[in-house]
BALOBA-1460 file (C-alpha; in Angstrom, 3 decimals):
// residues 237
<rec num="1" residu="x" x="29.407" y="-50.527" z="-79.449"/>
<rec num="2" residu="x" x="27.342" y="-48.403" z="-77.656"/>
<rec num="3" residu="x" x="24.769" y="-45.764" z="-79.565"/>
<rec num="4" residu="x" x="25.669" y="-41.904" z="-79.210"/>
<rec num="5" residu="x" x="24.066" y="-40.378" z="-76.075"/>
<rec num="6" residu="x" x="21.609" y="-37.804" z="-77.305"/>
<rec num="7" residu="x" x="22.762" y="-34.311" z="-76.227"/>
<rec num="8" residu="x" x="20.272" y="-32.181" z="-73.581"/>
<rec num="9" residu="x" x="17.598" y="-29.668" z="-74.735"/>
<rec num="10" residu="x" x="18.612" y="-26.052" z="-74.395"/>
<rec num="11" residu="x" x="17.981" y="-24.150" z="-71.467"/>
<rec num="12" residu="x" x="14.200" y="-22.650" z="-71.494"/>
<rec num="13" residu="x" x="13.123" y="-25.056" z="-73.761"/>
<rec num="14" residu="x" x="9.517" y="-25.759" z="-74.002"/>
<rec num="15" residu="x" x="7.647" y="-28.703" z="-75.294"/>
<rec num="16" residu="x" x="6.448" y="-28.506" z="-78.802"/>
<rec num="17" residu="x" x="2.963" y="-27.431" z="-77.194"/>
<rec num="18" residu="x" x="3.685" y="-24.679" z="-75.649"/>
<rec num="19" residu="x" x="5.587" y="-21.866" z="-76.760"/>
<rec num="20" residu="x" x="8.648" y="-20.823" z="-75.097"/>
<rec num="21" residu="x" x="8.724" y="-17.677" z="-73.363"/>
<rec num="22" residu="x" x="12.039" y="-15.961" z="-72.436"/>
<rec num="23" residu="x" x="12.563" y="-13.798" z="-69.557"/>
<rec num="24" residu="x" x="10.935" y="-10.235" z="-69.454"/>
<rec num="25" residu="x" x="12.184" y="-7.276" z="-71.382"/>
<rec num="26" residu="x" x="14.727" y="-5.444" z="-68.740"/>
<rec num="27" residu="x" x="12.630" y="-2.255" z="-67.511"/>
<rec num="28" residu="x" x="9.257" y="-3.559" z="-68.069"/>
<rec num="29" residu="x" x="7.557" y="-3.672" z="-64.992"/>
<rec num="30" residu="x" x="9.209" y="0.098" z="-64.795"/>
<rec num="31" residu="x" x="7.788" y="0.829" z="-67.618"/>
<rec num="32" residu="x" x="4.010" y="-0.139" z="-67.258"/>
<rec num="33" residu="x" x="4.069" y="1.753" z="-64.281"/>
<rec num="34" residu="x" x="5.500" y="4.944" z="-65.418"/>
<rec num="35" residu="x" x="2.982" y="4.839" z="-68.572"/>
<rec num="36" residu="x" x="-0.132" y="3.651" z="-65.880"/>
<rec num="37" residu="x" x="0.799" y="6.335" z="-63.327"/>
<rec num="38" residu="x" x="1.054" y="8.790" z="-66.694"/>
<rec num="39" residu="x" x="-2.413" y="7.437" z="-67.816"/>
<rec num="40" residu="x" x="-3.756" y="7.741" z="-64.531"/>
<rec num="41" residu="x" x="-2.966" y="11.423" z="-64.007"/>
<rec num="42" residu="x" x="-4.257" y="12.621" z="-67.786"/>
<rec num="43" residu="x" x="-7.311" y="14.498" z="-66.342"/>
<rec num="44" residu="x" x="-9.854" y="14.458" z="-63.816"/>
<rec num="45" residu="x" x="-13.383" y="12.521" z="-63.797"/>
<rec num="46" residu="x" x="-16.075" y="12.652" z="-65.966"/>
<rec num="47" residu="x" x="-18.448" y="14.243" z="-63.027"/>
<rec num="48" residu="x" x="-15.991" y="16.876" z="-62.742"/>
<rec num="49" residu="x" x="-15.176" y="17.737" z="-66.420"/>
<rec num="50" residu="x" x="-19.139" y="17.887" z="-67.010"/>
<rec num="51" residu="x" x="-19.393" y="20.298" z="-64.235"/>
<rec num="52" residu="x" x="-16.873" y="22.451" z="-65.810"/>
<rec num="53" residu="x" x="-18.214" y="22.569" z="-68.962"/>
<rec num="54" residu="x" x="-21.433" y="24.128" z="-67.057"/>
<rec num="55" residu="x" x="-19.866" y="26.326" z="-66.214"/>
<rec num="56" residu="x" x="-18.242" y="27.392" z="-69.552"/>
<rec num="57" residu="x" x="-21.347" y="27.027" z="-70.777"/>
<rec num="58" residu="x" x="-23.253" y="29.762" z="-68.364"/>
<rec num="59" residu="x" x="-20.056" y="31.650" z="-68.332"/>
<rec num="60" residu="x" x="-19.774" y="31.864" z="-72.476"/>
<rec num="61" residu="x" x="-23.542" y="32.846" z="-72.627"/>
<rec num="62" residu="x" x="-23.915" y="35.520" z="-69.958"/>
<rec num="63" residu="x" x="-20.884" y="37.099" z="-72.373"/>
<rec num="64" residu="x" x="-24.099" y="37.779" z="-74.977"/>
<rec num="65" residu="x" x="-24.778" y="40.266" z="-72.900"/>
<rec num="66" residu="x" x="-21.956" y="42.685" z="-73.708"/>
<rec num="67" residu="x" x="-21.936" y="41.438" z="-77.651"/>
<rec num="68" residu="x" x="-25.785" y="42.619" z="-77.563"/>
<rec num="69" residu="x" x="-25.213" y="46.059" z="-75.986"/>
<rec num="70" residu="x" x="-21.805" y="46.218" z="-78.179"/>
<rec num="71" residu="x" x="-23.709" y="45.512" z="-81.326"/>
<rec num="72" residu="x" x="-26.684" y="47.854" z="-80.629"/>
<rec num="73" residu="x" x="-24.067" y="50.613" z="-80.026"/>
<rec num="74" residu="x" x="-21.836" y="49.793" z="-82.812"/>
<rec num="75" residu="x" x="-24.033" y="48.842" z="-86.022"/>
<rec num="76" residu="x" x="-25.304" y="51.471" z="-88.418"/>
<rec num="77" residu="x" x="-28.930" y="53.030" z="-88.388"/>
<rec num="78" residu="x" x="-31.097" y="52.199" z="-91.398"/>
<rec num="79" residu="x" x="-32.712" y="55.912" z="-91.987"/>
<rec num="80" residu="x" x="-36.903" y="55.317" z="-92.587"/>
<rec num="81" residu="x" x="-39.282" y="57.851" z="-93.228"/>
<rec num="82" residu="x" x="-43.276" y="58.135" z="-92.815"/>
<rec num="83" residu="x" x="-46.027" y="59.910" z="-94.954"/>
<rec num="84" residu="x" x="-49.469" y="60.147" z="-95.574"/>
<rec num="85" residu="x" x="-51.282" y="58.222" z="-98.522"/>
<rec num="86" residu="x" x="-54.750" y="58.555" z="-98.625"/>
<rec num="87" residu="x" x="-55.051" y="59.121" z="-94.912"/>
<rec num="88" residu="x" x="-52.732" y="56.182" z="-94.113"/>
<rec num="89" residu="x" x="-49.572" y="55.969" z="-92.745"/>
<rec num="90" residu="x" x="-46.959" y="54.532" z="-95.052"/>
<rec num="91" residu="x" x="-43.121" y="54.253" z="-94.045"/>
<rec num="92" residu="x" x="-40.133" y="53.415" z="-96.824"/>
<rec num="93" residu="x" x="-36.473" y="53.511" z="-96.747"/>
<rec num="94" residu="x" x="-34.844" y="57.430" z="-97.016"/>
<rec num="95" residu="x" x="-32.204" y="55.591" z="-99.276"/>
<rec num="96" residu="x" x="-33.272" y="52.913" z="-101.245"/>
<rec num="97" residu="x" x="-29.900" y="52.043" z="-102.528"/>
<rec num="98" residu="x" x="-28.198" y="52.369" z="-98.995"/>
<rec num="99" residu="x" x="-26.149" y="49.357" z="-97.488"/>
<rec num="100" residu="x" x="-27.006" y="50.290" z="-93.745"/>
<rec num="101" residu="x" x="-29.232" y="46.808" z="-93.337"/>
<rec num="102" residu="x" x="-25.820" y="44.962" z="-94.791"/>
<rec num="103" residu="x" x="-23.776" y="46.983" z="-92.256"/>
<rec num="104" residu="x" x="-26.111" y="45.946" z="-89.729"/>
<rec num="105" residu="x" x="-25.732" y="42.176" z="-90.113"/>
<rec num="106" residu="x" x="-21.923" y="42.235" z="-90.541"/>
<rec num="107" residu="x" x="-21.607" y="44.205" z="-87.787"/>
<rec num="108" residu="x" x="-22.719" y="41.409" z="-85.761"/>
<rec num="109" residu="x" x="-20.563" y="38.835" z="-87.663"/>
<rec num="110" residu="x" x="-17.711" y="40.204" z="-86.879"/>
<rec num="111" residu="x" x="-18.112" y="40.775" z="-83.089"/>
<rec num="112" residu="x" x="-19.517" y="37.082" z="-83.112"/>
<rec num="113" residu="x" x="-16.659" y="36.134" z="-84.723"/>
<rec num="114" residu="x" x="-14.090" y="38.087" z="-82.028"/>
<rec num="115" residu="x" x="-16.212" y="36.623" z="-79.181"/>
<rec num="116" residu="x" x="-15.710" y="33.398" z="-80.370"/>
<rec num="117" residu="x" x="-11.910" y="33.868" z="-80.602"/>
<rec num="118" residu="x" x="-11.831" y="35.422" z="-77.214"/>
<rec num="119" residu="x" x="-13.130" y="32.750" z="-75.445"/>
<rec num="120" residu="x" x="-11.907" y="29.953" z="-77.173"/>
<rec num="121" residu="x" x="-8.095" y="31.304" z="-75.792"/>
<rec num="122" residu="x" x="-9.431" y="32.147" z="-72.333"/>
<rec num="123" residu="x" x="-11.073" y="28.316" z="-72.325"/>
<rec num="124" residu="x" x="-7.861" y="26.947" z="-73.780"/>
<rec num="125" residu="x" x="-5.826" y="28.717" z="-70.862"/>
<rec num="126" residu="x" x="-7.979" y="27.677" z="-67.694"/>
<rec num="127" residu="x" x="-8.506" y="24.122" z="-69.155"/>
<rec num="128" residu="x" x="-5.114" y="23.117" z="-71.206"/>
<rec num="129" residu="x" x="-6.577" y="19.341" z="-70.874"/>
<rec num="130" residu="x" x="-9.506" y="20.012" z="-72.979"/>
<rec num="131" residu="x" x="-12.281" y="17.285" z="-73.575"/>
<rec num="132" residu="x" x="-15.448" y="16.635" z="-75.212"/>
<rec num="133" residu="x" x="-17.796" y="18.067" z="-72.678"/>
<rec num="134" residu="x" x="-15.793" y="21.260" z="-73.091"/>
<rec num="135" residu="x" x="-16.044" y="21.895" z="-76.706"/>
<rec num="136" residu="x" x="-19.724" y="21.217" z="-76.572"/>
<rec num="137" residu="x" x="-19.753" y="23.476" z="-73.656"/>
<rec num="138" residu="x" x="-17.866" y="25.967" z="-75.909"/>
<rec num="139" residu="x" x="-19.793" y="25.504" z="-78.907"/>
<rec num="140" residu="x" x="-23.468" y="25.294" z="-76.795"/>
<rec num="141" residu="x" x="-22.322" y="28.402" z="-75.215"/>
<rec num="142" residu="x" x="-21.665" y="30.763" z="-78.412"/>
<rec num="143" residu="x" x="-24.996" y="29.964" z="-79.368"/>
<rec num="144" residu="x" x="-26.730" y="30.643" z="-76.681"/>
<rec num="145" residu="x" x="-24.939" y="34.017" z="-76.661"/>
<rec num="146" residu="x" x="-25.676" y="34.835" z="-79.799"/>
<rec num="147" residu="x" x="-29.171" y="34.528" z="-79.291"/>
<rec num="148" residu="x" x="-28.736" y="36.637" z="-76.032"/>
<rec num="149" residu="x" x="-27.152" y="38.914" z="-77.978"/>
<rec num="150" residu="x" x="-29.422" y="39.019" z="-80.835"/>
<rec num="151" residu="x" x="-32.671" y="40.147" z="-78.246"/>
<rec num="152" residu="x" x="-30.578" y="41.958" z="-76.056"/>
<rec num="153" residu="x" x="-29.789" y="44.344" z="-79.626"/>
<rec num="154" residu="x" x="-33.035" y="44.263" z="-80.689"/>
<rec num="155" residu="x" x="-34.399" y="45.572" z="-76.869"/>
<rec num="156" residu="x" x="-32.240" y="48.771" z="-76.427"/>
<rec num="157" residu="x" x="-32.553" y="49.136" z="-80.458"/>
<rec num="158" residu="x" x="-35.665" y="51.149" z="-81.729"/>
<rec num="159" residu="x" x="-39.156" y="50.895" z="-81.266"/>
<rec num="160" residu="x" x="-40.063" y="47.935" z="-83.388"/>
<rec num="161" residu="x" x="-43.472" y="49.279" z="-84.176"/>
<rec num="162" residu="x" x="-42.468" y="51.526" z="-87.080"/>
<rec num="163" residu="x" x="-46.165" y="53.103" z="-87.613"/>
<rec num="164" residu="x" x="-46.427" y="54.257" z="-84.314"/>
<rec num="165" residu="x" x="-43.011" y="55.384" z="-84.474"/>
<rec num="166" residu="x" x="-43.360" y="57.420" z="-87.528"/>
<rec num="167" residu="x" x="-46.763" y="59.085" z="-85.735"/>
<rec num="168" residu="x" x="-45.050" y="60.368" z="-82.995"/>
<rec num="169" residu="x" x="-41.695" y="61.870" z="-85.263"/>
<rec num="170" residu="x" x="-44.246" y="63.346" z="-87.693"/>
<rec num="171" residu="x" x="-44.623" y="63.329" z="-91.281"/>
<rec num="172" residu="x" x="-41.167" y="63.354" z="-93.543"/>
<rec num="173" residu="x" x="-39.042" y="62.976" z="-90.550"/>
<rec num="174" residu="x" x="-36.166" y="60.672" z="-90.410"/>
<rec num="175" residu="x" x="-36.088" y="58.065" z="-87.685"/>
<rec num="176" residu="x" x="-34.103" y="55.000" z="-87.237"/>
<rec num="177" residu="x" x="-35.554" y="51.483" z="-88.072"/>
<rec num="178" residu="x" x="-35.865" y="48.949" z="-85.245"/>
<rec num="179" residu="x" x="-32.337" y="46.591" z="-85.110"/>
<rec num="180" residu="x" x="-32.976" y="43.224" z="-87.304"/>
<rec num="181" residu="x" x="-30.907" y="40.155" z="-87.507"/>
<rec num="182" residu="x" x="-31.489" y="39.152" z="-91.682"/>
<rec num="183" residu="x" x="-28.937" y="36.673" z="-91.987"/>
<rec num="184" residu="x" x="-29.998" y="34.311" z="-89.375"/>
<rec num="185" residu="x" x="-26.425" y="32.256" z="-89.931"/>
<rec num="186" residu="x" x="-24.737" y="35.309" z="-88.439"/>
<rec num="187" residu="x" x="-26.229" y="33.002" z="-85.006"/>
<rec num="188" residu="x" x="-23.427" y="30.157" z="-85.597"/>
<rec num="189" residu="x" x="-20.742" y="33.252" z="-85.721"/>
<rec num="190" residu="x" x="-19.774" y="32.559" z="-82.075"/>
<rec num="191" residu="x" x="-19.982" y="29.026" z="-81.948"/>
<rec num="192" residu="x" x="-17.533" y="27.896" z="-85.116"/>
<rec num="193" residu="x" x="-15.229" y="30.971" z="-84.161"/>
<rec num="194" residu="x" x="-14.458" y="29.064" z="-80.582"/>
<rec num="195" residu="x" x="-14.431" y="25.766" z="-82.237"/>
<rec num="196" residu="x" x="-12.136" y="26.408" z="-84.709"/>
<rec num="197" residu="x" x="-9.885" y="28.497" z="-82.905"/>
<rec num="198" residu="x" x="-9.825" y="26.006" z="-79.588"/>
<rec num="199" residu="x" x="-8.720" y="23.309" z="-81.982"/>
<rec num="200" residu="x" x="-6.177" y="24.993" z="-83.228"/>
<rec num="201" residu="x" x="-5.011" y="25.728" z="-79.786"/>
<rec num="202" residu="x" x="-5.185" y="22.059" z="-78.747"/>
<rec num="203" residu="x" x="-3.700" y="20.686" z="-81.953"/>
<rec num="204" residu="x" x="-0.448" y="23.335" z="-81.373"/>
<rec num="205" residu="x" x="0.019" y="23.467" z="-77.616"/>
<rec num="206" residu="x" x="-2.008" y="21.027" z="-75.985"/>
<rec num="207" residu="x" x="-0.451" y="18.061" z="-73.703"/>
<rec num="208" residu="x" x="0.381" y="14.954" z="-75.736"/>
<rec num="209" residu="x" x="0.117" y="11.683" z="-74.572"/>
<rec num="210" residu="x" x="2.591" y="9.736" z="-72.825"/>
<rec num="211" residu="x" x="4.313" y="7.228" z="-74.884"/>
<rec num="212" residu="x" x="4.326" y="3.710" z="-73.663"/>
<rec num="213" residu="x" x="7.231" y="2.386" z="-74.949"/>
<rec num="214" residu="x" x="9.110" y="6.010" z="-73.916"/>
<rec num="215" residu="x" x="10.577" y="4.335" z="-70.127"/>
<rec num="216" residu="x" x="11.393" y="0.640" z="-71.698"/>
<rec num="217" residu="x" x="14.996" y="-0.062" z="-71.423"/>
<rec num="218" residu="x" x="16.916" y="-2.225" z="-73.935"/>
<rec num="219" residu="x" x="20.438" y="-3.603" z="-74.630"/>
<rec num="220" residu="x" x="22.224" y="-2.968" z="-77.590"/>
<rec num="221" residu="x" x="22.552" y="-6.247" z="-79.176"/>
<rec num="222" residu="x" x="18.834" y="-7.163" z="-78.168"/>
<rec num="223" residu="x" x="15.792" y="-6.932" z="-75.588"/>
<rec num="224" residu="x" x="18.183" y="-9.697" z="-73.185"/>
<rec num="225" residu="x" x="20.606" y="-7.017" z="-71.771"/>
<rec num="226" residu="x" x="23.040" y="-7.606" z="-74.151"/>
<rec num="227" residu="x" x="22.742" y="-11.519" z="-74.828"/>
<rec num="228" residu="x" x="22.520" y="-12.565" z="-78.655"/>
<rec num="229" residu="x" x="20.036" y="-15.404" z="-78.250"/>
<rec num="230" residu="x" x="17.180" y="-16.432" z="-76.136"/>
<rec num="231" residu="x" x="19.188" y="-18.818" z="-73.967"/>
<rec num="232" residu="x" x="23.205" y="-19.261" z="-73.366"/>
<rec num="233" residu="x" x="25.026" y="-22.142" z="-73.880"/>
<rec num="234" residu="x" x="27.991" y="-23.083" z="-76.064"/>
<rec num="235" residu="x" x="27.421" y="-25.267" z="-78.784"/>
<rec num="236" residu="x" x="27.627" y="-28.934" z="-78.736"/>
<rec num="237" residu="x" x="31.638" y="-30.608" z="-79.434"/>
């Protein structure tokens, strides 16, 4: 009597150390190059995204220019008058209760702030892509036009030697006051305008990355093209 013959191993099957791999998921290799040549194309270099944001940069500054002229022409005077006290010149606000200095800082606030918006869209619209060197280059840029703007106001504004300027108007004559910055903060205006309104942008309409499981192809009944197991084969009689 002779003993049962003991049936085959399976098809693919491994020893017990090692682990048995089945064949490749159908569309793989299609698939990791579709998502590489996707990956591959997301934006140019590093040299050439730094250069651009140099440009934003000088580009976003040089714009302090027309906030400085536009908030020289736009804010309100602050009235001052001069007299005489014991032979000296004295000068003091024409209305002491008068919100002019107020106007004068919000004034700049609010342009800051449109700036900001401004080119935050125009940025968004060159460079769709985005990256870090250009929201530094955005935010670096509002403040250094805001500080453009800021001594750009203050040079076409009034003489900032009140004393000599009430001398030469006379005594009891109204004159403006020199243009003055008081709430220093009014500076970071420009720069968390185009932040915050380029991150919107970005977050709403900006590319998306390519998903790398988007290409892969698989059956229906399972990653095998259809097949129910990892191997074929009938069962043993």
């Amino acid at each position: 009597m002779t003993a049962p013959l003991t049936p085959p191993p399976p098809p693919h099957e491994r020893s017990s150390h090692q682990g048995w791999e089945g064949p490749p998921p159908v569309g793989a290799d299609a698939s990791a190059d579709a998502v590489g040549s996707a990956y591959g194309q997301d934006g140019p270099g590093m040299k050439t995204e730094v250069r651009e944001a140099a440009v934003v940069t000088v580009a976003v500054a040089l714009c302090g220019l027309l906030l400085g002229v536009l908030w020289w022409w736009l804010a309100p005077r602050v009235p001052l008058v001069g007299d005489v006290v014991d032979k000296n010149w004295v000068v003091y606000l024409k209305e002491t209760e008068g919100e002019q200095a107020v106007g004068v800082d919000g004034t700049f606030t609010l342009l800051a702030l449109a700036f900001g918006l401004v080119s935050a869209v125009v940025v968004f619209l060159l460079r769709r892509r985005g990256g870090v060197p250009l929201v530094v280059a955005l935010g670096v840029g509002g403040l250094l036009g805001s500080l453009l703007a800021w001594r750009v106001g203050v040079w076409l504004g009034p003489a900032q030697d009140v004393i000599a300027h009430a001398k030469s108007v006379g005594k009891g004559v109204t004159f403006s006051a020199p243009l003055k910055l008081g709430a220093k903060g009014a500076l970071l205006a420009w720069s968390l305008s185009a932040l915050i309104v380029h991150l919107g942008l970005t977050a709403l309409f900006g590319p998306r990355d390519p998903d790398p499981y988007e290409h892969a192809s698989y059956g229906q009944d399972g990653p095998y093209g259809g097949q129910s197991g990892p191997y074929e084969g009938s069962s043993a009689a």
